[in-house]
VOBA-1610 file (N, C-alpha, C; in pm, whole numbers, padded with zeros to 5 digits, always signed):
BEGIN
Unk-01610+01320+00706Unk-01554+01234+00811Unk-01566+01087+00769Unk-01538+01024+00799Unk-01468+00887+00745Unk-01479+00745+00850Unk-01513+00797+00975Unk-01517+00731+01142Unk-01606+00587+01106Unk-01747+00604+01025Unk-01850+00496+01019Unk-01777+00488+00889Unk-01699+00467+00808Unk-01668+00420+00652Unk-01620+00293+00679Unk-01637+00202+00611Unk-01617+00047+00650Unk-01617+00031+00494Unk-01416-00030+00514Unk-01342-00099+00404Unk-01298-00277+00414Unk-01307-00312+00330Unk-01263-00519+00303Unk-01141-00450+00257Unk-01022-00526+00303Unk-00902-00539+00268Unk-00863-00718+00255Unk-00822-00765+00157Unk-00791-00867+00070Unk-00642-00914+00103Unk-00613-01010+00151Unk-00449-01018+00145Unk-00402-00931+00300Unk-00529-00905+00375Unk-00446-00815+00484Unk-00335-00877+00572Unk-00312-01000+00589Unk-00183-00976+00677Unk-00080-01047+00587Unk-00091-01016+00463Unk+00034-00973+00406Unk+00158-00850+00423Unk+00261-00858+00300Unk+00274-00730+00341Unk+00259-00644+00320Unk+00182-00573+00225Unk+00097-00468+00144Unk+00015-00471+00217Unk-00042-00535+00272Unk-00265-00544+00300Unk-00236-00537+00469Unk-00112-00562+00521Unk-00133-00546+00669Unk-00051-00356+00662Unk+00004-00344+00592Unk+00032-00160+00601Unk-00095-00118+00588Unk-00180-00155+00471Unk-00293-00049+00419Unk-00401-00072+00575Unk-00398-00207+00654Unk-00498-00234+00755Unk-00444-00111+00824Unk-00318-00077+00879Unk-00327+00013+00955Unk-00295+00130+00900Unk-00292+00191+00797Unk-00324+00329+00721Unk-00479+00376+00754Unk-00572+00257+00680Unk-00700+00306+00712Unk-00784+00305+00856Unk-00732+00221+00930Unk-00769+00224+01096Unk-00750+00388+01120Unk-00564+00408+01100Unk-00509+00562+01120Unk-00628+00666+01078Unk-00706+00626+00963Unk-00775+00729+00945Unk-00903+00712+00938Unk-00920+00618+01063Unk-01037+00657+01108Unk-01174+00529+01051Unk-01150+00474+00956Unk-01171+00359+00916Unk-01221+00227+00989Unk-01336+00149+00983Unk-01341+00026+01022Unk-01298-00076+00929Unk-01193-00136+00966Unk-01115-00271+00862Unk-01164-00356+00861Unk-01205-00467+00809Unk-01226-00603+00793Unk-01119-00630+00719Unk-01008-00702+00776Unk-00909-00791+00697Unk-00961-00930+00616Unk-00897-00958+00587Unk-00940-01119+00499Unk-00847-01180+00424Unk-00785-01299+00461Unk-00686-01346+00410Unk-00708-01520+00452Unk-00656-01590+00374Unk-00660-01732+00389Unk-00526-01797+00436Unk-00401-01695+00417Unk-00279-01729+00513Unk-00183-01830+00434Unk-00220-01840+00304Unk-00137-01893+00188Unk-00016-01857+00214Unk+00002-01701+00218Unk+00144-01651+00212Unk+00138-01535+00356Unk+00025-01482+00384Unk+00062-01438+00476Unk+00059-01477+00607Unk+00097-01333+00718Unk+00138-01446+00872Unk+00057-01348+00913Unk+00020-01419+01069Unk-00060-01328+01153Unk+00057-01270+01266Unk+00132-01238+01229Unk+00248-01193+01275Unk+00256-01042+01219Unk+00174-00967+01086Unk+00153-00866+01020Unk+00097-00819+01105Unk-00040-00900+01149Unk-00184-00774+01191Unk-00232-00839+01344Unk-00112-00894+01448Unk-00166-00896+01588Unk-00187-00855+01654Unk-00108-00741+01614Unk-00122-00580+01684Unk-00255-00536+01643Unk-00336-00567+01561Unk-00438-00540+01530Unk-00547-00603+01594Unk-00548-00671+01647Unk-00685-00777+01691Unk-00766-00706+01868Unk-00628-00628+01922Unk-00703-00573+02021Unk-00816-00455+02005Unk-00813-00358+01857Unk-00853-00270+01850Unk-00999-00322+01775Unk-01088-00221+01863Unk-01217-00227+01802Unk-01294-00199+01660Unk-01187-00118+01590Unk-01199-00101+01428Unk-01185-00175+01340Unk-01092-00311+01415Unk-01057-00447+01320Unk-01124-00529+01317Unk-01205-00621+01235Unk-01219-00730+01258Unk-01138-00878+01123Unk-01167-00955+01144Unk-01054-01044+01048Unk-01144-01173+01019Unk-01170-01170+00891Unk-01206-01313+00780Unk-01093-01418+00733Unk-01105-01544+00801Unk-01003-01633+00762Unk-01085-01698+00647Unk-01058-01647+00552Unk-01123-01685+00411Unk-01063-01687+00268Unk-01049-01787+00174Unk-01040-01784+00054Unk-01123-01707-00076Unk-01065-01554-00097Unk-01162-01519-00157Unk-01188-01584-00317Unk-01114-01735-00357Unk-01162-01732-00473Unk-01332-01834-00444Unk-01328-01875-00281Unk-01525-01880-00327Unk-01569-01747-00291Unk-01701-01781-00290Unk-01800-01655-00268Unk-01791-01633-00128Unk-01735-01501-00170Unk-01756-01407-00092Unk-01883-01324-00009Unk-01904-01329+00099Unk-02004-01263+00216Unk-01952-01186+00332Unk-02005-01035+00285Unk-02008-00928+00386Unk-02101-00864+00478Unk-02182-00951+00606Unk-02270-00821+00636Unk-02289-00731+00635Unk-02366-00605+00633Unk-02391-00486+00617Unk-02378-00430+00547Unk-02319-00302+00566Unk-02261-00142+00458Unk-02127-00201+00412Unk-02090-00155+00341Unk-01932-00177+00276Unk-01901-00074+00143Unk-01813+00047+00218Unk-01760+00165+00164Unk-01683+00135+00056Unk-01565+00041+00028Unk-01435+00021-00016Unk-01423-00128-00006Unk-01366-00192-00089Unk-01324-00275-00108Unk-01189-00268-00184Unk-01034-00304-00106Unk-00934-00361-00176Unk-00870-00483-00199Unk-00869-00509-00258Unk-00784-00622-00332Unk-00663-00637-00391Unk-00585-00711-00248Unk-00481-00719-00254Unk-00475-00857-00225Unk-00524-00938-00233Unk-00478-01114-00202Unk-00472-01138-00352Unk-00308-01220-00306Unk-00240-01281-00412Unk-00088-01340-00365Unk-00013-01424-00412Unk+00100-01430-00406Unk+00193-01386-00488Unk+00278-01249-00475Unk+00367-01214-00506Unk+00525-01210-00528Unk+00576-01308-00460Unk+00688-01344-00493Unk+00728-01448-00616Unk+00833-01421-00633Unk+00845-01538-00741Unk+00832-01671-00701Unk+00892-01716-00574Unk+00924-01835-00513Unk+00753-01845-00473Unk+00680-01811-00428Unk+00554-01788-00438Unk+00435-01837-00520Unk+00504-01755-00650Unk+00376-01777-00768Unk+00460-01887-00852Unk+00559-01910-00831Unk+00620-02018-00877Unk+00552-02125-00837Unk+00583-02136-00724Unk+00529-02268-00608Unk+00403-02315-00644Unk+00319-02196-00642Unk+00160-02223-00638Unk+00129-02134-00766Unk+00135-02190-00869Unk+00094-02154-01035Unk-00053-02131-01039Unk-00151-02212-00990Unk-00261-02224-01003Unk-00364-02160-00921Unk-00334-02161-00795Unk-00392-02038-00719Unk-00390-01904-00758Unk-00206-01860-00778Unk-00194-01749-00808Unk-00283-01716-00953Unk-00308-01769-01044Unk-00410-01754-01178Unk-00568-01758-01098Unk-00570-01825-01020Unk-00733-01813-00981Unk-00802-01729-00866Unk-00685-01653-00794Unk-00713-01600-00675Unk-00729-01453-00769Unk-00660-01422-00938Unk-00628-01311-00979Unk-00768-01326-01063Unk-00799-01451-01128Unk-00946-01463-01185Unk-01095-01457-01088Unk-01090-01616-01045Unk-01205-01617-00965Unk-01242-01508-00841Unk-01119-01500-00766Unk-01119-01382-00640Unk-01117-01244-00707Unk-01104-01225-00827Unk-01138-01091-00852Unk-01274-01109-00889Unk-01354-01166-00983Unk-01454-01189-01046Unk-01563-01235-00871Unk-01566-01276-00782Unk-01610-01263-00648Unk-01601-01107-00594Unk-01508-01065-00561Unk-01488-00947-00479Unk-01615-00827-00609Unk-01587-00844-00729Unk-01643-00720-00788Unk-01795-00741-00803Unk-01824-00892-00762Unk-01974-00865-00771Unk-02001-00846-00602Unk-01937-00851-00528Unk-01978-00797-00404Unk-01955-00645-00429Unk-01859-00595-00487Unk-01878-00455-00486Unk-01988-00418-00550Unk-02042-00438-00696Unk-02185-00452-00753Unk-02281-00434-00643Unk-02306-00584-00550Unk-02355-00566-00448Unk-02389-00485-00338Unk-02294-00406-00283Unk-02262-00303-00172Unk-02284-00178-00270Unk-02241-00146-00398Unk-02194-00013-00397Unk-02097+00023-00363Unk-01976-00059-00380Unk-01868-00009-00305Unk-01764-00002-00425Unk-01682+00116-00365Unk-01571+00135-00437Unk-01493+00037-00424Unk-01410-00034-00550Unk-01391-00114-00584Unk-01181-00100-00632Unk-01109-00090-00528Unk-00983-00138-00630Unk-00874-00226-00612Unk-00805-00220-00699Unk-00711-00415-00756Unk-00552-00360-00737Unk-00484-00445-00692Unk-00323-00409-00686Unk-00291-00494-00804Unk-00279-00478-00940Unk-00210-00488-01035Unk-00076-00460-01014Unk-00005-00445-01057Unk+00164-00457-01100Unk+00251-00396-01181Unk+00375-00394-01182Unk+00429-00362-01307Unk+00508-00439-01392Unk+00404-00584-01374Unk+00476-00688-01439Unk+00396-00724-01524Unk+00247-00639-01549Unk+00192-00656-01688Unk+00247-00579-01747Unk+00362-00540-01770Unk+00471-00489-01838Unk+00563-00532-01891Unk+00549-00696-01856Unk+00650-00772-01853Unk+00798-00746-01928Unk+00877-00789-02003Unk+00981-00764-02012Unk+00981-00634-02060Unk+01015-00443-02056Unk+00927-00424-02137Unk+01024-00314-02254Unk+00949-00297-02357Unk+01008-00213-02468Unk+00993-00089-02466Unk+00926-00027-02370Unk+00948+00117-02384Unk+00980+00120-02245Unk+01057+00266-02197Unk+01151+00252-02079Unk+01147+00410-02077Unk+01073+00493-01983Unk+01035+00424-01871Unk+00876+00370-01855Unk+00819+00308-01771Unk+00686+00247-01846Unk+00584+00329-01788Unk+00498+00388-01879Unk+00392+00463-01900Unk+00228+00365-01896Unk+00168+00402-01825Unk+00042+00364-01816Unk+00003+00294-01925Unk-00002+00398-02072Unk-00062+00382-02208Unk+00040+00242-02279Unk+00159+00187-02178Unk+00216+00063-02266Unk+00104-00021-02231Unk+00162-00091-02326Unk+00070-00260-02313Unk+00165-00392-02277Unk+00256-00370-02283Unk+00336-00421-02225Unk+00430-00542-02345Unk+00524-00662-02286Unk+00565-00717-02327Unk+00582-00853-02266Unk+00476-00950-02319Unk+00453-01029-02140Unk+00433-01190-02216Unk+00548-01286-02190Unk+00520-01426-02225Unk+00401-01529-02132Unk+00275-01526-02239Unk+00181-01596-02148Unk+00158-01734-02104Unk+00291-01812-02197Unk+00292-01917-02120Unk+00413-01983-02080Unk+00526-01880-02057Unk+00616-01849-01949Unk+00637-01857-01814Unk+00768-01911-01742Unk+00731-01920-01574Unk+00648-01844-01499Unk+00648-01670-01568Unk+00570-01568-01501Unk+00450-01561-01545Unk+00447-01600-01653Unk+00292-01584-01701Unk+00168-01601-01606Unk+00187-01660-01523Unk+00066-01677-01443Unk+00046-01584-01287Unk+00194-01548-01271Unk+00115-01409-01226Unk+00131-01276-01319Unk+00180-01260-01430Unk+00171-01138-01484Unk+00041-01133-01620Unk-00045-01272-01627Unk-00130-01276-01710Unk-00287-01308-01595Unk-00246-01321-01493Unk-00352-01271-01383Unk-00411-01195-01311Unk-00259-01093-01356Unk-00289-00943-01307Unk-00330-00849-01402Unk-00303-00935-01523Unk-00343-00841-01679Unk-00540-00887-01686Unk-00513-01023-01657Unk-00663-01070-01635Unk-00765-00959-01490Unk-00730-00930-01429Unk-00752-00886-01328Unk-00792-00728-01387Unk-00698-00644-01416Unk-00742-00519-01471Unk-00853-00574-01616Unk-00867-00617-01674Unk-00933-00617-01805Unk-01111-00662-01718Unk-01076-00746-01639Unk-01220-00751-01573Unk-01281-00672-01454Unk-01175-00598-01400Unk-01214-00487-01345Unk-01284-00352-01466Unk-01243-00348-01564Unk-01260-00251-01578Unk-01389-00280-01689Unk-01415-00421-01713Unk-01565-00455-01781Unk-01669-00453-01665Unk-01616-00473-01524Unk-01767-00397-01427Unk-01755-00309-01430Unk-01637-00239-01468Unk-01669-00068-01468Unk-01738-00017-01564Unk-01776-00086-01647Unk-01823-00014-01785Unk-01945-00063-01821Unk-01971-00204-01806Unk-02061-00314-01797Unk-02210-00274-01687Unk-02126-00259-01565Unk-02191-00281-01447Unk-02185-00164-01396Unk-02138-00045-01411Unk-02107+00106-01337Unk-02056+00071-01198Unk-01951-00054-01189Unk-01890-00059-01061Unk-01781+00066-01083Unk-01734+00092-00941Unk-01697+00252-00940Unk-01517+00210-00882Unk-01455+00185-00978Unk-01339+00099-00959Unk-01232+00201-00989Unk-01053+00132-00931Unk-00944+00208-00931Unk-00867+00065-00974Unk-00745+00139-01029Unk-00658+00015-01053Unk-00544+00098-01041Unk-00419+00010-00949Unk-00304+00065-00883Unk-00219-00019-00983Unk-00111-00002-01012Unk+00050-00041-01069Unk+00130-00042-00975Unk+00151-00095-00935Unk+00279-00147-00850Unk+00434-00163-00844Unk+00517-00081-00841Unk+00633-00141-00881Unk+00716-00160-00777Unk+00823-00227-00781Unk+00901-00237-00641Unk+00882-00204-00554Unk+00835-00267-00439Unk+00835-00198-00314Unk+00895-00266-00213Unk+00999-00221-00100Unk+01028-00269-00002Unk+01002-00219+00143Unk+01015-00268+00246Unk+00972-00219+00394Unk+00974-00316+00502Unk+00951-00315+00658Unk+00928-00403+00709Unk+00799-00479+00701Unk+00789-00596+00715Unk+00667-00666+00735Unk+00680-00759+00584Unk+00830-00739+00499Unk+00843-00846+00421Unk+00878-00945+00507Unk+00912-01073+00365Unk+00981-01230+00467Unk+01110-01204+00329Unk+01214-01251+00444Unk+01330-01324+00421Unk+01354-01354+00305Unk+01416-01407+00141Unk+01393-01504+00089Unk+01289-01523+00030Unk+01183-01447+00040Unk+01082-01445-00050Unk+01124-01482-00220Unk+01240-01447-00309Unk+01261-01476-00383Unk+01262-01340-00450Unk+01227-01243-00351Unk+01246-01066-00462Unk+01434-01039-00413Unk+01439-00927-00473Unk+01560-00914-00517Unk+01648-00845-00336Unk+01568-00729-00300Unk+01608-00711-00167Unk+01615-00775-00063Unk+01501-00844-00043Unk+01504-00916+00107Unk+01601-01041+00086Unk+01620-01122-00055Unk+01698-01224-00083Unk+01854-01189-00014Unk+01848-01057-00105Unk+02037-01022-00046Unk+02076-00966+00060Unk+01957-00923+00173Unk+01979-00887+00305Unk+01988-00989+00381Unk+01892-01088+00321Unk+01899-01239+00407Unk+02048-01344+00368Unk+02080-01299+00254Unk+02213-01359+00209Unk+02359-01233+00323Unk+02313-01132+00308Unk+02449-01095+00423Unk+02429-01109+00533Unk+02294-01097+00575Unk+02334-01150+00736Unk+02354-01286+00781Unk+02335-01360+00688Unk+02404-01507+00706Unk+02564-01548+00646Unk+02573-01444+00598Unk+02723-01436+00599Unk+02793-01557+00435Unk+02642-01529+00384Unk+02670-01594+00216Unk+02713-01477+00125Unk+02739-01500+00025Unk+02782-01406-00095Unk+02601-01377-00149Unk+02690-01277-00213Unk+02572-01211-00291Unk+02494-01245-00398Unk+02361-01327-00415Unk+02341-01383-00552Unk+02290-01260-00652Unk+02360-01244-00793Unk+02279-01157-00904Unk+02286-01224-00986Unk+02178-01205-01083Unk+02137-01303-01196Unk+02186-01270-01316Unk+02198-01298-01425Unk+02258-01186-01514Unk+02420-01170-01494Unk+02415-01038-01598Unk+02558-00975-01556Unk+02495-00818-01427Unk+02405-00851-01385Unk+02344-00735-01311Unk+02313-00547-01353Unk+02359-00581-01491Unk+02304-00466-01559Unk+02146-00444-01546Unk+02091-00506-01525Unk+01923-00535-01507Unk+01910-00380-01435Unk+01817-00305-01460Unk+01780-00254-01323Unk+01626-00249-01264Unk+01599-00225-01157Unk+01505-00166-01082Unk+01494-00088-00999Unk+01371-00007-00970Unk+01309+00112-00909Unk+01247+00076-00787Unk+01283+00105-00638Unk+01212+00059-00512Unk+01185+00163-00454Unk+01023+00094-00413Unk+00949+00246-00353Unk+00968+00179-00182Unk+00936+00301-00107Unk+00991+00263+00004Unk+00757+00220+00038Unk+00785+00168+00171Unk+00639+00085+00173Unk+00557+00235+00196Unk+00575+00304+00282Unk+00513+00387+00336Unk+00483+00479+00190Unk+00540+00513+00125Unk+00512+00595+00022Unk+00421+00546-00033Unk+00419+00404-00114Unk+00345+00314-00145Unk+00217+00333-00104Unk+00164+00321+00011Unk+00051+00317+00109Unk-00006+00452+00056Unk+00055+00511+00098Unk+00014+00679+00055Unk-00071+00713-00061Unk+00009+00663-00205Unk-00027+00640-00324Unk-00206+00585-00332Unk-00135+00485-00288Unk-00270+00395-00318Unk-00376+00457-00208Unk-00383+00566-00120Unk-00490+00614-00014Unk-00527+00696-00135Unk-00405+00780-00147Unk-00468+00888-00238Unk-00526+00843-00378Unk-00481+00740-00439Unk-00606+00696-00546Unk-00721+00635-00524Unk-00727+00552-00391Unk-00884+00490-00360Unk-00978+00661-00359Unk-00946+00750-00322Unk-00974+00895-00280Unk-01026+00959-00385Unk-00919+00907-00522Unk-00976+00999-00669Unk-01069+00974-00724Unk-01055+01029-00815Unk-01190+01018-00924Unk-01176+00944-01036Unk-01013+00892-01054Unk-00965+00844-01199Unk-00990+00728-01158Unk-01030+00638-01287Unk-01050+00519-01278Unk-00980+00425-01351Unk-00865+00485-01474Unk-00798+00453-01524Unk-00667+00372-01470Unk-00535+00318-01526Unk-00458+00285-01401Unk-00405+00373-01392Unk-00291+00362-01275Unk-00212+00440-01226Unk-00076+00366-01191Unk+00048+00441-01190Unk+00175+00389-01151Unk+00159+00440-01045Unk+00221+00353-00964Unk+00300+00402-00823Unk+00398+00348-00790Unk+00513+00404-00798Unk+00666+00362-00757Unk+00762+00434-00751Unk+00889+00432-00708Unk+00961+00505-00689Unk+01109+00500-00854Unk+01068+00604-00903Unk+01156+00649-01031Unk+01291+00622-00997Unk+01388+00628-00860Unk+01495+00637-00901Unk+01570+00471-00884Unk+01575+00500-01028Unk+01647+00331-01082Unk+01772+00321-01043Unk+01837+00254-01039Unk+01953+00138-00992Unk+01916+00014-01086Unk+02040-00009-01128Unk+02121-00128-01154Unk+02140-00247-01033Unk+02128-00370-01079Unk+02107-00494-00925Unk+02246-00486-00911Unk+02350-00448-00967Unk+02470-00458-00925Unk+02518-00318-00831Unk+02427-00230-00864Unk+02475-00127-00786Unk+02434-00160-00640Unk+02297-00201-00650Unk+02200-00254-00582Unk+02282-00349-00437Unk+02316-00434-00492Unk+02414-00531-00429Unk+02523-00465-00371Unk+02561-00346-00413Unk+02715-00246-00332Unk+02655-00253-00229Unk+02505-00148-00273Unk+02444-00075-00169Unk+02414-00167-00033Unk+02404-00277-00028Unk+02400-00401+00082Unk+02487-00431+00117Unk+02613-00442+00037Unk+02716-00517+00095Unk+02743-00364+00229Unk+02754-00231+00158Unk+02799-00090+00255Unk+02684-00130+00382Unk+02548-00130+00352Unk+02479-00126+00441Unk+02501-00196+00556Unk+02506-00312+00550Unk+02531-00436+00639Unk+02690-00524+00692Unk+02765-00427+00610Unk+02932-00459+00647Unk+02982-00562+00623Unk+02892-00630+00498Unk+02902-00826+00507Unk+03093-00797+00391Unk+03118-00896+00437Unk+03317-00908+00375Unk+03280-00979+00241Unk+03113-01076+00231Unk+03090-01179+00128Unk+03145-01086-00020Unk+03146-01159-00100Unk+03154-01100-00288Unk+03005-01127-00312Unk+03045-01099-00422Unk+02890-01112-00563Unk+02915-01190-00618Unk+02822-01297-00590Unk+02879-01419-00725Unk+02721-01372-00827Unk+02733-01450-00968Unk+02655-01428-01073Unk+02617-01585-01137Unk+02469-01551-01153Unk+02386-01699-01241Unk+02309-01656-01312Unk+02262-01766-01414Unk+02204-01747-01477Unk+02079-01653-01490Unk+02060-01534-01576Unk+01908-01445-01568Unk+01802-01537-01604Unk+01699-01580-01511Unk+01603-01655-01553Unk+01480-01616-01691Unk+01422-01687-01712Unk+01358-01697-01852Unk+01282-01549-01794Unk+01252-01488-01870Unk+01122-01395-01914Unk+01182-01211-01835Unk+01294-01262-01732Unk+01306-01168-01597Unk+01349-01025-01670Unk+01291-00940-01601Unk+01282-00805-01748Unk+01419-00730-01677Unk+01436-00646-01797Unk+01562-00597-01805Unk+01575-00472-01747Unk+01455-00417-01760Unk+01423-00260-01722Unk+01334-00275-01627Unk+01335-00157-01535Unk+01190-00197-01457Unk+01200-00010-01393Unk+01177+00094-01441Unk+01133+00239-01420Unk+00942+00284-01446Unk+00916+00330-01306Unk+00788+00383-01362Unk+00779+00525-01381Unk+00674+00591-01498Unk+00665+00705-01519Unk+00553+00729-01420Unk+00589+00866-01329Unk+00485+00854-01200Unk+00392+00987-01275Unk+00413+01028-01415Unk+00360+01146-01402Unk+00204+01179-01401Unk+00119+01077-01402Unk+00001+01067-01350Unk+00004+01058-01239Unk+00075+00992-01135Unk+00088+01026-01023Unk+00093+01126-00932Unk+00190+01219-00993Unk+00220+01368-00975Unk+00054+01412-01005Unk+00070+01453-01117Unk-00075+01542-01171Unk-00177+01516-01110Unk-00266+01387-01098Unk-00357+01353-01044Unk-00426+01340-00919Unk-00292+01288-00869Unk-00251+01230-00662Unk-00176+01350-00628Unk-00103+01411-00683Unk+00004+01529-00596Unk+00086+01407-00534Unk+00086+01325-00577Unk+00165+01229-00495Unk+00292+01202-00596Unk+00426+01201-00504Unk+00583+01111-00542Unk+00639+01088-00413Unk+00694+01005-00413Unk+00779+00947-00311Unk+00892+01040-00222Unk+00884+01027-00099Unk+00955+01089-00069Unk+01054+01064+00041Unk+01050+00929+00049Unk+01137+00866+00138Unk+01244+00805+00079Unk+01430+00849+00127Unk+01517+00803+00013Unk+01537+00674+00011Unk+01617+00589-00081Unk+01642+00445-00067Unk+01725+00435+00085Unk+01846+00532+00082Unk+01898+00496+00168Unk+01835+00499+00302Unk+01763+00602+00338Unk+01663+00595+00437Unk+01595+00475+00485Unk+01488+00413+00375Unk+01448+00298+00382Unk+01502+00175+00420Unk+01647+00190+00342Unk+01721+00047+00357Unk+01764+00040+00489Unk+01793+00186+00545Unk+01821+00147+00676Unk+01689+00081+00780Unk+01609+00118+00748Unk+01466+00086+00867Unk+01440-00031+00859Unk+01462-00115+00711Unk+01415-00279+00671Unk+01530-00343+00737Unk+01622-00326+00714Unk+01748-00376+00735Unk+01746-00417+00916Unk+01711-00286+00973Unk+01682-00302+01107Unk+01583-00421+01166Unk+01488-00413+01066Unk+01342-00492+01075Unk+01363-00625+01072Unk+01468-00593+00959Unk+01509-00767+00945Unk+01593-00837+01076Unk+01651-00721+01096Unk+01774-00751+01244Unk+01700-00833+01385Unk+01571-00733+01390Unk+01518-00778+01487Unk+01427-00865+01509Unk+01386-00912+01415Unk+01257-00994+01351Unk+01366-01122+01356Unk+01498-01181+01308Unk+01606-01259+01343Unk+01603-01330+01502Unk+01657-01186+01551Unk+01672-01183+01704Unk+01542-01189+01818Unk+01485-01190+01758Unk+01289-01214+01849Unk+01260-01357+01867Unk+01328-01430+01685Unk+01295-01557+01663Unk+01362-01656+01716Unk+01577-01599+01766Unk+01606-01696+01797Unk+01609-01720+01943Unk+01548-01569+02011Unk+01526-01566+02146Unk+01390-01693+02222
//
């Protein structure tokens, strides 16, 4: 039973860290959120503040970190993830992935607590083998626009896994690849919410490139799933989690224009420096290990965000 298990969630009212707040409440879980509100809103987890399983740290975890009591789990998910994001703020995003990891794992040291990191699949960076397998190492310019979040998240696993070996901290490391759902923002600068927020304002479609590019989007809820069922395992190695079926950004872009009925075209600019060409994960550790793959379709999904976005619009201009 799981009722007294008490988890730190990192980044919770983001939009990753405010799903996982209420995954683990769902099961039974006492949450402590913790977020400093860089990028996220308390618009994620307000629904959360009436319930007695939550409580919430308005804190920067790149100082030191302090948890009273027991502490089961610890995840770590604070960071800024968008491009427009880690663009903006270069230097946080490198130190929230250094210092706030290098904090959180000696509190896990501390507690005894299971310990894991939302890495990416952008320490993959542009990458040369296709589709990407755990065992790549990737292809990643480190002092490139992205470099500083895809050499913070590479920083991030390499020092997770020296308390694991160092220190017998009892750690997981997740891969990340596309994910969409409600409880994104607008314009964030990722590839979906940009062009849902471009048709319902009744702009054309931006793709970068000639949109041959592709990517793989996991729907959020699957996502969540993944990562329950690896805090759960025994592997300590990484793991992919994402959804395999790839698309092209140009197909990508049909699929929005059908969804949302917008009359706009596709206009095309420049592919920015480093932006990878491929982006497929191999889930088959996923499978084997987790019993876990995705099982919610794109089109499914796109309809529920799409909605999310509709009404999240209409709340704001009411």
């Amino acid at each position: 039973m799981s009722e007294n298990k008490r988890i730190l969630i990192t980044g919770a009212a983001g939009f990753l860290g405010s799903h996982l707040c209420d995954r683990f409440i769902k099961e039974g879980y006492n949450v402590i959120g913790m977020d400093n509100l860089l990028t996220g809103s308390m618009d994620n987890i307000e629904h959360l503040f009436k319930l007695k399983e939550f409580d919430f740290y308005f804190h920067d975890v790149t100082k030191f970190v302090h948890i009273p009591g027991k502490l089961d789990y610890i995840l770590h998910f604070a960071s800024p993830a968008s491009p427009i994001d880690y663009l903006k703020m270069p230097i946080q995003t490198l130190k929230v992935g250094s210092l706030g990891t290098h904090n959180l794992l000696g509190l896990a040291k501390d507690k005894k607590s299971r310990f894991l990191i939302a890495s990416t699949s952008e320490i993959y960076g542009d990458p040369d083998v296709h589709p990407q397998t755990e065992e790549y190492w990737g292809n990643v310019n480190p002092i490139g626009p992205r470099g500083v979040y895809d050499e913070a998240k590479r920083f991030m696993e390499a020092m997770t896994m020296a308390y694991h070996t160092f220190h017998k901290v009892d750690t997981r490391i997740v891969r990340i690849f596309n994910t969409y759902g409600p409880r994104m923002r607008l314009n964030d600068g990722r590839v979906l919410p940009t062009l849902i927020g471009q048709a319902i304002r009744g702009e054309d479609l931006t793709v970068f490139g000639d949109g041959s590019q592709t990517r793989s989007f996991c729907y959020v809820d699957d996502l969540i799933d993944g990562i329950y069922r690896l805090l759960k395992s025994d592997y300590t190695n990484p793991v992919n989690i994402g959804n395999p079926d790839e698309i092209t950004i140009n197909q990508f872009a049909e699929e929005i224009i059908k969804l949302t009925g917008t009359k706009q075209k596709i206009i095309y600019k420049q592919l920015p420096l480093d932006d990878p060409k491929q982006r497929q994960p191999d889930i088959t550790k996923a499978k084997e290990l987790l019993n876990w793959e995705p099982k919610i379709s794109r089109a499914e999904g796109l309809k529920i965000t799409y909605k999310f976005f509709l009404d999240k619009i209409a709340k704001e201009s009411n």
